[in-house]
C-alpha positions in Angstrom: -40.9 14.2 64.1 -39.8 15.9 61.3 -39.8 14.8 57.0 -36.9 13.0 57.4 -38.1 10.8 60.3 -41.0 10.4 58.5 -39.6 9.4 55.1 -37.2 7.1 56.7 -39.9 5.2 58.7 -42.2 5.0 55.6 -39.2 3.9 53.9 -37.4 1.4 55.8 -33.7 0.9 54.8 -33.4 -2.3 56.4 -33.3 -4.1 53.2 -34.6 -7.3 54.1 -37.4 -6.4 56.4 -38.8 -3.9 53.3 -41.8 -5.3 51.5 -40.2 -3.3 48.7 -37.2 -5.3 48.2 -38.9 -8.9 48.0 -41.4 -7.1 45.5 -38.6 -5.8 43.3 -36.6 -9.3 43.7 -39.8 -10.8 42.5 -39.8 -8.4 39.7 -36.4 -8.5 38.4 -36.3 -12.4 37.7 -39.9 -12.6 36.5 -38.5 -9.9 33.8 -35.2 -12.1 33.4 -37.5 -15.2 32.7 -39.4 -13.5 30.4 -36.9 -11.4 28.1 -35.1 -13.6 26.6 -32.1 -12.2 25.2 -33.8 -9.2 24.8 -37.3 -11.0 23.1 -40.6 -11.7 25.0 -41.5 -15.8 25.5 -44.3 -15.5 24.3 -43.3 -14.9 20.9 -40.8 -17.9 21.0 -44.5 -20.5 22.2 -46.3 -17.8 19.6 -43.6 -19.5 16.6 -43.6 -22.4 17.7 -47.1 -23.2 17.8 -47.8 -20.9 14.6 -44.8 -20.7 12.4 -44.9 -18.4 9.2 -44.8 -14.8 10.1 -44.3 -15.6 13.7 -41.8 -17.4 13.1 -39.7 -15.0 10.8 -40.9 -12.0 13.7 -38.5 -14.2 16.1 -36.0 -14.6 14.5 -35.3 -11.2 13.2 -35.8 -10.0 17.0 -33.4 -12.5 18.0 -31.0 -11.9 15.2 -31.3 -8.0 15.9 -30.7 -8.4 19.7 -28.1 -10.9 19.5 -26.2 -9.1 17.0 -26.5 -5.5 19.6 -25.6 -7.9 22.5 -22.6 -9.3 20.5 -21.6 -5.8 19.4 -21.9 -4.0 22.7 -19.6 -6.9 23.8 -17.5 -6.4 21.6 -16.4 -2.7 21.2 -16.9 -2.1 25.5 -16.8 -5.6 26.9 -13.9 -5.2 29.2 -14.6 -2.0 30.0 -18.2 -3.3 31.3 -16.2 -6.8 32.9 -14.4 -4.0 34.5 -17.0 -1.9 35.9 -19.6 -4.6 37.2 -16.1 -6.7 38.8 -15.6 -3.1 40.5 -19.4 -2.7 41.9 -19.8 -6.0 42.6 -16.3 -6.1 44.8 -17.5 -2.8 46.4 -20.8 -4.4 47.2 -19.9 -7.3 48.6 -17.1 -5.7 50.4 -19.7 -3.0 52.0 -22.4 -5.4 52.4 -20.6 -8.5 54.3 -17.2 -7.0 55.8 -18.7 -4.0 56.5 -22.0 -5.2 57.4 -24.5 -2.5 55.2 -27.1 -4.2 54.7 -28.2 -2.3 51.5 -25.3 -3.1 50.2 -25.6 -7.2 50.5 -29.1 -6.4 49.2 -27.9 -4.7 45.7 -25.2 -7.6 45.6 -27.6 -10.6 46.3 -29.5 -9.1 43.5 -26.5 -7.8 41.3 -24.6 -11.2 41.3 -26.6 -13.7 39.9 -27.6 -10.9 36.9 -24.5 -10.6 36.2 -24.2 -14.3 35.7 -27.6 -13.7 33.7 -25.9 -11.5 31.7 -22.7 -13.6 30.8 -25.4 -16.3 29.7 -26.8 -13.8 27.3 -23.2 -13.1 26.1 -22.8 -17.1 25.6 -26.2 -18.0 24.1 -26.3 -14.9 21.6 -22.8 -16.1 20.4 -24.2 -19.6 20.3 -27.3 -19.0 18.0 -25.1 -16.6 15.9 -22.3 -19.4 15.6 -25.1 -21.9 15.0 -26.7 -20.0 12.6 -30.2 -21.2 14.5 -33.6 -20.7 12.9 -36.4 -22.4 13.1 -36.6 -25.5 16.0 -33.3 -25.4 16.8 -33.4 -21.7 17.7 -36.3 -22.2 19.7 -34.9 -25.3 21.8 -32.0 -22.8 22.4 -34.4 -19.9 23.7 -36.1 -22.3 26.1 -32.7 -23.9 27.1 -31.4 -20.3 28.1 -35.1 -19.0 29.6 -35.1 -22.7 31.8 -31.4 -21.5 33.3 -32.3 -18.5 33.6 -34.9 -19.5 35.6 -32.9 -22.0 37.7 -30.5 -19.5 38.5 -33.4 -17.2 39.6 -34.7 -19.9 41.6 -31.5 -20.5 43.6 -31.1 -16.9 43.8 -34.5 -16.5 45.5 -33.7 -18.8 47.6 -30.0 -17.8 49.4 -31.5 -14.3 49.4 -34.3 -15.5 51.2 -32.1 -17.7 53.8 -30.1 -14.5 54.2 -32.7 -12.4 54.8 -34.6 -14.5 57.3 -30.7 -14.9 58.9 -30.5 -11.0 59.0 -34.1 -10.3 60.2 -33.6 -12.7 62.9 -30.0 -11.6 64.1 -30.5 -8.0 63.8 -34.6 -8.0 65.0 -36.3 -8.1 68.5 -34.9 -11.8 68.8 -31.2 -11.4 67.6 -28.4 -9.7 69.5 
C-alpha cells in the first residue's frame, strides 16, 4: 500500500461516514451560537446581569461589529451575493445531480450559513436603525443567537437524515 492509500484510508472522503465531518458540523453551529454578530454571549448574560462597564464593553463591540458588517455589505455586498449564489449552485449541483458526496457535505453546511449570514446582515441593520442600547439591545442579541440556534438545529437535523440516507444507500446494506 503506498502514502496515498494510506492517507486516503486514514482519511475517509466519504463525507458522512467521517467522524470528522459531524465533529466540524458540531463545531461550526456551536461557534454560530456563540458569536453573536461577531460578540461572544457571554458578554451579552455578563451586561445583563452586571450592567456598568459591561454594559458599555457590549455595546461598543456590537456597535463596532455591526458597523464592519454593515460596511462590508455595503461597498462588496453583491459582489459577495454573487460569489456564495455561484458556490452554493456549484455545490449543490455537484453534490445532488452529480452525486459527490463532498460536495452535498460543504452545501449542507454552506447553506444554512449563508442564511446565518443574511440574519447578521438584517439584525446589525436592525440595532443600528434602532439605535439599541441597553435592554433592548440585549433582547435583540438573544432573539438573533435563539434563531441562530433554531436554524442550527434544523440544520443538524436534515444533515443527519441525509447522512444516515447516504450511509445506508451507499454502505454494506444499500445498492
Amino acid at each position: 500500500m503506498d502514502w496515498y492509500d494510506t492517507i486516503f484510508e486514514l482519511i475517509d472522503m466519504r463525507s458522512f461516514s467521517n467522524l470528522w465531518f459531524w465533529i466540524a458540523l458540531a463545531v461550526v453551529w456551536s461557534t454560530a451560537s456563540h458569536w453573536v454578530l461577531g460578540v461572544p454571549y457571554d458578554m451579552v448574560a455578563r451586561a445583563r446581569r452586571h450592567g456598568g462597564q459591561a454594559a458599555e464593553d457590549l455595546e461598543d463591540l456590537v456597535r463596532i461589529n455591526t458597523n464592519r458588517l454593515l460596511f462590508i455589505g455595503g461597498v462588496s455586498g453583491l459582489w459577495l451575493l454573487g460569489l456564495a449564489c455561484f458556490l452554493l449552485t456549484g455545490l449543490a449541483l455537484l453534490g445532488f445531480v452529480y452525486r459527490v458526496e463532498f460536495a452535498q457535505a460543504l452545501f449542507l453546511l454552506g447553506f444554512p450559513m449563508s442564511i446565518v449570514g443574511a440574519l447578521n446582515l438584517s439584525t446589525a441593520r436592525l440595532i443600528q436603525d434602532e439605535r439599541a442600547t441597553g435592554e433592548a439591545l440585549w433582547r435583540r442579541l438573544t432573539r438573533h443567537r435563539t434563531i441562530v440556534q433554531a436554524i442550527g438545529m434544523v440544520s443538524i437535523f436534515i444533515t443527519a437524515l441525509w447522512g444516515m440516507y447516504q450511509n445506508l444507500s451507499i454502505g454494506p446494506f444499500g445498492g
